[in-house]
TORPA-4810 file (N, C-alpha, C, O; in nm, 3 decimals):
<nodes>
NODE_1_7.615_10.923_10.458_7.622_10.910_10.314_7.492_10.845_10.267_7.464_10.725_10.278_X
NODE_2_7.399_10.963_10.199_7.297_10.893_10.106_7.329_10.744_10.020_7.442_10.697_10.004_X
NODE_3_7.207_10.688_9.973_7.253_10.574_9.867_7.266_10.663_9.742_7.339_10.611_9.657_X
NODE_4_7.219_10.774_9.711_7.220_10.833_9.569_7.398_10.885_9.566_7.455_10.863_9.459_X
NODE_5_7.477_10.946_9.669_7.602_10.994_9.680_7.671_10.809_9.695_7.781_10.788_9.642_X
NODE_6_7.631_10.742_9.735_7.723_10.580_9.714_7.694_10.595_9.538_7.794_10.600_9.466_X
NODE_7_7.607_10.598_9.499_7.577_10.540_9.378_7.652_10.596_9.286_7.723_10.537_9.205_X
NODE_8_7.635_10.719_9.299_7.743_10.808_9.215_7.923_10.792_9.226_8.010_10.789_9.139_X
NODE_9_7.926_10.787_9.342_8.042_10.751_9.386_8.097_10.580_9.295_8.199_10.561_9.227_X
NODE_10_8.001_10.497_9.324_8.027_10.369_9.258_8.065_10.376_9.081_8.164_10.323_9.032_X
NODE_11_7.968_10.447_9.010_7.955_10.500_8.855_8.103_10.577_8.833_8.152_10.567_8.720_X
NODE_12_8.169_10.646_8.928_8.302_10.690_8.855_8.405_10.647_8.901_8.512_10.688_8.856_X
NODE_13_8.397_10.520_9.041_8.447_10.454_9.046_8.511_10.312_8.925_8.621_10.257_8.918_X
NODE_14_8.424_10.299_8.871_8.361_10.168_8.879_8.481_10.121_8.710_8.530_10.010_8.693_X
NODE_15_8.495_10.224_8.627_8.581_10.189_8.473_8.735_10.226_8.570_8.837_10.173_8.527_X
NODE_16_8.743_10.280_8.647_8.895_10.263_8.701_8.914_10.134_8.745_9.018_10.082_8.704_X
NODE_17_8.815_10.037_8.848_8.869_9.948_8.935_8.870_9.817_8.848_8.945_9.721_8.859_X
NODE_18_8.742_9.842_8.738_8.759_9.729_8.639_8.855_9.685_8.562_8.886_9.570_8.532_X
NODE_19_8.925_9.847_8.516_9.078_9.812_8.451_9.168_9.767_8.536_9.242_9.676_8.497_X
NODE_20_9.182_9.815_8.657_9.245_9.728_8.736_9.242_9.584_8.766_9.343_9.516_8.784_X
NODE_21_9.132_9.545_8.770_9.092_9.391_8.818_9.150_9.324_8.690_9.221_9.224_8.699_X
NODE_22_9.118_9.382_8.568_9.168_9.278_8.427_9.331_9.321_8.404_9.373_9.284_8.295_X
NODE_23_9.406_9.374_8.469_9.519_9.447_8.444_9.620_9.372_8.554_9.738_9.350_8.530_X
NODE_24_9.555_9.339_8.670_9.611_9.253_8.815_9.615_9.094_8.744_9.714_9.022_8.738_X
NODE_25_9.482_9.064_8.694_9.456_8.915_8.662_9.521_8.911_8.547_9.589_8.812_8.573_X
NODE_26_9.557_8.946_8.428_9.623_8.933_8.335_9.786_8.946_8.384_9.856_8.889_8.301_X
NODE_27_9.845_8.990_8.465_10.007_9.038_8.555_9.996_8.918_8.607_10.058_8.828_8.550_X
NODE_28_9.918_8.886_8.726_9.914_8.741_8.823_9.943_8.624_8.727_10.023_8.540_8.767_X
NODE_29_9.873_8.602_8.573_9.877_8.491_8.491_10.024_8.510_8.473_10.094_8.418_8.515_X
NODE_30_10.072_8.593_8.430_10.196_8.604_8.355_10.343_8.597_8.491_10.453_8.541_8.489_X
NODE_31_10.282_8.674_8.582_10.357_8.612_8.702_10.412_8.470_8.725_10.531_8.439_8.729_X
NODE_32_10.306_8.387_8.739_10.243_8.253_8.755_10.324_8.164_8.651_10.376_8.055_8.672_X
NODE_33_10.321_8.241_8.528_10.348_8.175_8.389_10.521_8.139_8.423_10.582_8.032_8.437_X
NODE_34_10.571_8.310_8.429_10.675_8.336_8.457_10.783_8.232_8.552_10.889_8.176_8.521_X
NODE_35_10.695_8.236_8.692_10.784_8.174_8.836_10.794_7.987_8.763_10.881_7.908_8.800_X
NODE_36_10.689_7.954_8.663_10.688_7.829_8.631_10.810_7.813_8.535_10.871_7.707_8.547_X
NODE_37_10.854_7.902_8.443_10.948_7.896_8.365_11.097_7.918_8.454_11.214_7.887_8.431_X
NODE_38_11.050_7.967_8.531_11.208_8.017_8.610_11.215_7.941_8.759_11.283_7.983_8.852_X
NODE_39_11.134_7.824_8.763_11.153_7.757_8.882_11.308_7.693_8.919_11.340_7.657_9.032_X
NODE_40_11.393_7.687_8.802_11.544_7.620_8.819_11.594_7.742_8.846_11.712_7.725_8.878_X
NODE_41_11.559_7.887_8.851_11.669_7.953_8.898_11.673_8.010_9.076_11.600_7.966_9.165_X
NODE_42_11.763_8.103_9.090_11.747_8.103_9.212_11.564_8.155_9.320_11.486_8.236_9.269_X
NODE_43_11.548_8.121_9.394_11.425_8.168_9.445_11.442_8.314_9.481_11.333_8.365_9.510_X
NODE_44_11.519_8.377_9.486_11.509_8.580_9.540_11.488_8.585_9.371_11.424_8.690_9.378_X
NODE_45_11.490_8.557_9.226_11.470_8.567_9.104_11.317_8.541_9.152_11.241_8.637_9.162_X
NODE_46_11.282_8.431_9.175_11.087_8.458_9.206_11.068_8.516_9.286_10.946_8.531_9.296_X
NODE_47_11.133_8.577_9.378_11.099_8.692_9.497_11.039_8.783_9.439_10.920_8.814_9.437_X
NODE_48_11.169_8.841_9.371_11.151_8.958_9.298_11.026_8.989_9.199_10.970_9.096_9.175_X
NODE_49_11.003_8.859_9.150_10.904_8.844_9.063_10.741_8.874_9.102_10.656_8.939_9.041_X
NODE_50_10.734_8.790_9.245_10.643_8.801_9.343_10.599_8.949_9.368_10.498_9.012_9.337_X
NODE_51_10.711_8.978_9.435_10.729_9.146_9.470_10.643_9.173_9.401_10.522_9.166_9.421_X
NODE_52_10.738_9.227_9.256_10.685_9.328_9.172_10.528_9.282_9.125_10.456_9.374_9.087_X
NODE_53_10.485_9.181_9.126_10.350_9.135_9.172_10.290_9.168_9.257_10.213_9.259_9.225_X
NODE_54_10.286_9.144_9.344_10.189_9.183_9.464_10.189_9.368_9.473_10.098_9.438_9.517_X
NODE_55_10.318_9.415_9.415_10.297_9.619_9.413_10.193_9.645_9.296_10.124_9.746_9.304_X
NODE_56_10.178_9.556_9.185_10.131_9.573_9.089_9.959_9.536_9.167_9.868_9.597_9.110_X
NODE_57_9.928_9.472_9.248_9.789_9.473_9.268_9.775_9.586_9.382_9.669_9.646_9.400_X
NODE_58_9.848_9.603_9.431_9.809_9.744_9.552_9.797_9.872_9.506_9.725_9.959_9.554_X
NODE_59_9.882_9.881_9.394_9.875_10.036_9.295_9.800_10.022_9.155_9.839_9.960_9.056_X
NODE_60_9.693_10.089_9.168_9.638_10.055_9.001_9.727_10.146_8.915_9.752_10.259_8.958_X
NODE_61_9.771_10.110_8.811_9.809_10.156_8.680_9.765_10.283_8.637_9.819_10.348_8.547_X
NODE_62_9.674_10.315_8.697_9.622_10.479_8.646_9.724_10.579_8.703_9.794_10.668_8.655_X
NODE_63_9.700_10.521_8.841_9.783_10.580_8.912_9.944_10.602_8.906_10.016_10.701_8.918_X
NODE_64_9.961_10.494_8.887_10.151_10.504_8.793_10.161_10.595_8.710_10.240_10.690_8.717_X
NODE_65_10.083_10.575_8.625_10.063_10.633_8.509_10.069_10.802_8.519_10.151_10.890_8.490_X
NODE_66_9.943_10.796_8.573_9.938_10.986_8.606_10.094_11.010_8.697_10.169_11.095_8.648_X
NODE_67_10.135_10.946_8.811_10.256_10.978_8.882_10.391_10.994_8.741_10.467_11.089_8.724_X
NODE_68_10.383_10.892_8.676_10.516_10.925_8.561_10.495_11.012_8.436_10.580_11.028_8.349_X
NODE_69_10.349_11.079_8.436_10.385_11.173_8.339_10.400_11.297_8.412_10.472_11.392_8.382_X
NODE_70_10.328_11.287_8.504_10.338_11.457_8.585_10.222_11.515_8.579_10.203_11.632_8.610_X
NODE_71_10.116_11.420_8.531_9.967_11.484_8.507_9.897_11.483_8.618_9.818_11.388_8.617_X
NODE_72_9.892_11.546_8.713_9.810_11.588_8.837_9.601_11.512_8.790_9.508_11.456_8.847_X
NODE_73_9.629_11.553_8.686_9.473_11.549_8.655_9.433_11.437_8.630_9.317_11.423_8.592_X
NODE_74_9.533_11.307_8.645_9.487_11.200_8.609_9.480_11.126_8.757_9.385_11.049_8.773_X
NODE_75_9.553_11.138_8.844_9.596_11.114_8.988_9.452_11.121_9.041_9.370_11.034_9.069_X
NODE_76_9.446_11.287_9.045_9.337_11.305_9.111_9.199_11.300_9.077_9.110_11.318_9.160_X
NODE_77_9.173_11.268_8.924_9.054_11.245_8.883_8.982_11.365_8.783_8.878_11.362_8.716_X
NODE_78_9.118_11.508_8.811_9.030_11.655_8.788_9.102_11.679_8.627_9.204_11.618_8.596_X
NODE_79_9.063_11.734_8.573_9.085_11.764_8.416_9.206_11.855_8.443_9.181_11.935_8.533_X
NODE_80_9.344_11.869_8.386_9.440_11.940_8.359_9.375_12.045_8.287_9.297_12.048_8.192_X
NODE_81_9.449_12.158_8.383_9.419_12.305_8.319_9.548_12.389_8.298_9.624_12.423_8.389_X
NODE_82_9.559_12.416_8.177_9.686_12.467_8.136_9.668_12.600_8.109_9.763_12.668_8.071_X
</nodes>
């Protein structure tokens, strides 16, 4: 792999992983916020909370996203052709 094929590669990378990074860190705060408000209840209630945290940083949101509408073209990056 050339640096000009990294580079390119990085450029259409690069507005997906950012929404991710502010989309994880804004979830983690509210996580965080969350487990502090609900520390008197049971701990599998912050499990759960955790959980659905930690899936939320392994899967970016684009990706959900394209999976629950059915748009192939967002998944994979390629323009829907109808």
């Amino acid at each position: 792999m050339t640096a000009r094929h990294f580079s390119a590669m990085l450029e259409s990378i690069a507005p997906a992983l950012g929404n991710h990074l502010w989309q994880s860190t804004l979830f983690a705060i509210a996580a965080g916020l969350l487990t502090v408000i609900l520390r008197n209840n049971h701990a599998r209630t912050r499990y759960w909370l955790w959980l659905t945290a930690s899936l939320k940083f392994l899967i970016p949101f684009s990706l959900l996203a394209g999976v629950g509408s059915g748009e192939r073209g967002v998944v994979s990056g390629e323009e829907k052709k109808e």
